[in-house]
N, C-alpha and C positions, 0 to 999 in steps of 0.2 A: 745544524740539524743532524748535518752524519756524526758529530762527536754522539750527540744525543741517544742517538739512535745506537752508538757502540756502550756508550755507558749502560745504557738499557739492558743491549742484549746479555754484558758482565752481571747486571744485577740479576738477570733471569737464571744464569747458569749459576750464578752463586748459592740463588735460591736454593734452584733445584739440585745443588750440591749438598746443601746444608741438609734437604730434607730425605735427600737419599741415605745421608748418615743416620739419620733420627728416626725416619721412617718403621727400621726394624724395631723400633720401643718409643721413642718419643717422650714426654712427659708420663710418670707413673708413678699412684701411690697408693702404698701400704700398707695394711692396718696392723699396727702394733696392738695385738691385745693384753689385756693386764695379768699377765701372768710369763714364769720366766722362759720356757720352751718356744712360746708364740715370738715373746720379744727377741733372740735368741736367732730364729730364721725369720724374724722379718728383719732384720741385723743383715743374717747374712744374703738373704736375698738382694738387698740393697746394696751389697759388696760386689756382688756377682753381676746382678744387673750395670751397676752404674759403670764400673771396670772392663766387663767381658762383653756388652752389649750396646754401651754410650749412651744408657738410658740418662735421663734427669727423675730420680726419684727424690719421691717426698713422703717421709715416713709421720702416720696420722694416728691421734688416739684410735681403739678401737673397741668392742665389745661384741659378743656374740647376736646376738637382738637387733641390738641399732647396728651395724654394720652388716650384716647379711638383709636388713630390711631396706638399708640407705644404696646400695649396691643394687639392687632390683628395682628400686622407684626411681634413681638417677645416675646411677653409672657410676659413683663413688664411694668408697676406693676402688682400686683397678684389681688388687690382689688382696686375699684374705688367706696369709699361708697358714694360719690353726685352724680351721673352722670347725668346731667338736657341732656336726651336725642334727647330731638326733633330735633334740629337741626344736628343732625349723625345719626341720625334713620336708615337711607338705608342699611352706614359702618356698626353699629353693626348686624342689622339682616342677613347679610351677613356672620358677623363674627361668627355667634351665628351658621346660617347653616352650615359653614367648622369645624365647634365645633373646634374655639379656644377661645371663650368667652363664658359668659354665664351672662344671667340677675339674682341676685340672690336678688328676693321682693324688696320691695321700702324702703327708709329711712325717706322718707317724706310718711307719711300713705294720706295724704289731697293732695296730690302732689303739683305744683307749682301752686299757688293761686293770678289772676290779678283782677281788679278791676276800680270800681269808688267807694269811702269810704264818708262817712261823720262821724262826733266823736258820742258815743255812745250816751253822754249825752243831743243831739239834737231829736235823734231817742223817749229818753226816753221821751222829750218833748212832743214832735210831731214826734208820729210813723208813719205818712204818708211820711216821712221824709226816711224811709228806699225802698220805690218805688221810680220810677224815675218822673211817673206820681207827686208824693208830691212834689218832686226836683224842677218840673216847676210849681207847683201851687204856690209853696214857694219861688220861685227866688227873689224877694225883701229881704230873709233873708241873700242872699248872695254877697248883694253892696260891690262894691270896696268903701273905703272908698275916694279915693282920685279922684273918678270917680263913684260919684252917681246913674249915671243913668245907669252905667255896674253891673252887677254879676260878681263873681271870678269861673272860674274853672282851677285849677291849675292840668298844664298836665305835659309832660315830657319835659327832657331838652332836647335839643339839638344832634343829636347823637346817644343819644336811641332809639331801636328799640321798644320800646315801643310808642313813641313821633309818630309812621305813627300808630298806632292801637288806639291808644287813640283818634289820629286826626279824624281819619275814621269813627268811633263811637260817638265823641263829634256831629261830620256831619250828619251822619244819625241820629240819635236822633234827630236832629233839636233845639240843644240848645242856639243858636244863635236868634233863634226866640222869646225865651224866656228872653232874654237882656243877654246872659251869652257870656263872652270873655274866649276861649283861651287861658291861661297865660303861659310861660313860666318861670320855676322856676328859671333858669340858671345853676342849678347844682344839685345834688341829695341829696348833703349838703342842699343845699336852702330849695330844697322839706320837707326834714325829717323836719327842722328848721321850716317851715310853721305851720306843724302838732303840732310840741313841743308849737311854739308860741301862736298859736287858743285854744292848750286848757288851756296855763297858765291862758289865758284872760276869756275863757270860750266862746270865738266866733266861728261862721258861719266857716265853714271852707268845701270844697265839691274840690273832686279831684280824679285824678290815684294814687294807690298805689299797692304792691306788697306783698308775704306774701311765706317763711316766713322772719318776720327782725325783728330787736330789735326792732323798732318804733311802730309795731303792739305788740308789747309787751310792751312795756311800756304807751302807748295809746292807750285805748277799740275807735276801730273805727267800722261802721255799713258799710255790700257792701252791695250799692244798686241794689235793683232787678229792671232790664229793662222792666220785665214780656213779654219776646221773647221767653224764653226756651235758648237753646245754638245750635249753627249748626255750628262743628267744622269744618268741610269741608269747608263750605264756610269762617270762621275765617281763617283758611290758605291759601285759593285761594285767596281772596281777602281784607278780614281786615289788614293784616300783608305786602300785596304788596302797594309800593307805587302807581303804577294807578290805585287802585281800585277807583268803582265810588261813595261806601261804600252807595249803598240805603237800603241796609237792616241791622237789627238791630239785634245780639245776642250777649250773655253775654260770657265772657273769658270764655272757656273750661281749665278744668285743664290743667298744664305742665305737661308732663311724668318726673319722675324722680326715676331713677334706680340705685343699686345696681350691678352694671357690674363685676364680678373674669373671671379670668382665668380659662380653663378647666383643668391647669394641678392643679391647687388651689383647684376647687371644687372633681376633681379625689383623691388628697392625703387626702386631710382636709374635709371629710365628717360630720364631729361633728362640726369642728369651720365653716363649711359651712351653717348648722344649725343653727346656731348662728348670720350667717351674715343673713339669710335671713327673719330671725324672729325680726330681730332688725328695729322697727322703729319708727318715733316720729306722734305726729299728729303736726300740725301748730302752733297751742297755746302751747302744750308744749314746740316745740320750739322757738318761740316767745320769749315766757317766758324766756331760759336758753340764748337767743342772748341777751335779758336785762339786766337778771345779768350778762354779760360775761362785756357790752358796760360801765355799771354802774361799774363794780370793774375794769374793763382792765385789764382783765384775758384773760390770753391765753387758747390755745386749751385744755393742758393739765390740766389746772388748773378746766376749765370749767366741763371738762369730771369727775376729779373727784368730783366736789362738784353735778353734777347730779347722781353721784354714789350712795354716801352720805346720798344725800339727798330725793332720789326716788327710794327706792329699790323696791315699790312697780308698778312699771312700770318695772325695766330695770330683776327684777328674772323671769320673765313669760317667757322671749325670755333664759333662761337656766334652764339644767337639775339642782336641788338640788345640787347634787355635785358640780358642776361646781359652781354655784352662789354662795356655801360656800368657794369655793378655793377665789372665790374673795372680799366676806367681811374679809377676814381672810387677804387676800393683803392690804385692805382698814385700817381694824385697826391697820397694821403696821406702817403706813404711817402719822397716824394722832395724 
């Protein structure tokens, strides 16, 4: 019976050894959404976590809809390190008041970044070229060539919600007036392809783009200022509806884009909570890491660790010392 009773007490402290370690994360998973920035940190969170925290993570498809709605009705996934919020804004701050989620800081420091761009080396030319005002003083720099007596403004394709915001704003602006067409790209291939193209040549090139994406990474392009200021109220009321009458002019307001866990994630995991919520990129840095990712065809994980690697001087400042040594010490294993 005393053997019994010693076995016992070993299995009691082993427990509660085992879950003292676990305790600070324990099981966690995180949603991989389908695009390569999301996949990219939810890579490396899974790096950070598993290495600097002892978490057990499990990395799950994801999507913006079904996983910020699956997160609020049952507690899964734990983390949602993209979550381009605006369009669920209502669902989560609803979810945020019955405290079963919670926003933990951005991942994108610059948030979602819209535009009309022109390439740098235009600007550098002819800096009147980064107003919109230069845009139409300059529109002969922008001939179609196969239709001289038009300007190119290459909008969205087809489909995109972008394609009614870009319309509405090409309108108000009035750049029609100024001999500019409309173009559709036919695809988002097309688009990037426009960009790739104009600057092998070194041409005119003036259009909608988005940020962040490999293609602003791998080409310095200029957004032009409308010189409106931004008035995001009315960008949602009416730039973004199709009947708007779009007579007035402001510039893209940022996207929201959030860091969504669980309540029961941020209650257990207070340190790798920490961690989630000090982790973020600016635009250009991730620009940057979606180029190299596009140029070697690296996946998520592969991505994650060569920003490891290769920027410890950004990704140590979001950890404590300890922590960031547990994870060069993972990093030099591995390499």
């Amino acid at each position: 019976m005393r053997k019994i009773l010693i076995i016992s007490f070993f299995l009691v402290l082993t427990s509660l050894s085992s879950r003292a370690f676990s305790s600070d994360c324990g099981r966690v998973s995180i949603a991989d959404m389908n695009w390569d920035s999301a996949t990219l940190i939810a890579s490396l969170d899974r790096f950070i976590l598993e290495h600097g925290f002892g978490c057990d993570v499990q990395i799950i498809a994801g999507d913006t809809m079904p996983t910020g709605t699956s997160m609020i009705a049952s507690g899964q996934p734990d983390i949602a390190p993209e979550f381009w919020s605006s369009s669920f804004k209502q669902a989560l701050d609803l979810g945020v008041q019955e405290e079963r989620i919670r926003y933990a800081g951005s991942p994108l420091s610059d948030g979602g970044e819209e535009g009309f761009w022109v390439p740098e080396y235009m600007v550098k030319k002819n800096p009147e070229l980064a107003t919109i005002a230069g845009i139409k003083a300059n529109a002969a720099l922008f001939r179609d060539p196969q239709h001289p007596d038009k300007s190119v403004f290459m909008g969205c394709p087809v489909g995109w919600n972008c394609r009614i915001s870009a319309g509405h704003l090409f309108r108000a602006l009035e750049l029609d007036k100024f001999g500019f067409d409309l173009v559709d790209p036919g695809s988002g291939i097309a688009l990037a392809a426009s960009i790739a193209e104009a600057y092998k040549r070194k041409q005119a090139w003036f259009g909608y783009y988005w940020a962040p994406t490999s293609v602003l990474g791998k080409y310095k392009m200029v957004k032009v200022d409308f010189g409106s200021g931004t008035d995001e109220q009315y960008f949602k009321e009416c730039i973004t509806q199709n009947d708007c009458a779009a007579s007035k002019v402001t510039m893209y307001p940022h996207s929201a884009v959030d860091t969504v866990v669980t309540e029961r994630f941020a209650m257990n995991s207070p340190e790798a909570l920490a961690y989630i919520s000090a982790r973020s990129f600016t635009n250009a840095q991730m620009n940057q890491l979606l180029a190299w990712m596009e140029e070697q065809r690296a996946d998520g994980k592969d991505a994650a660790e060569y920003f490891l690697v290769h920027f410890p001087e950004v990704w140590t400042k979001w950890l404590d010392r300890a922590t960031a040594g547990k994870i060069k010490k993972a990093l030099s294993e591995i390499q």
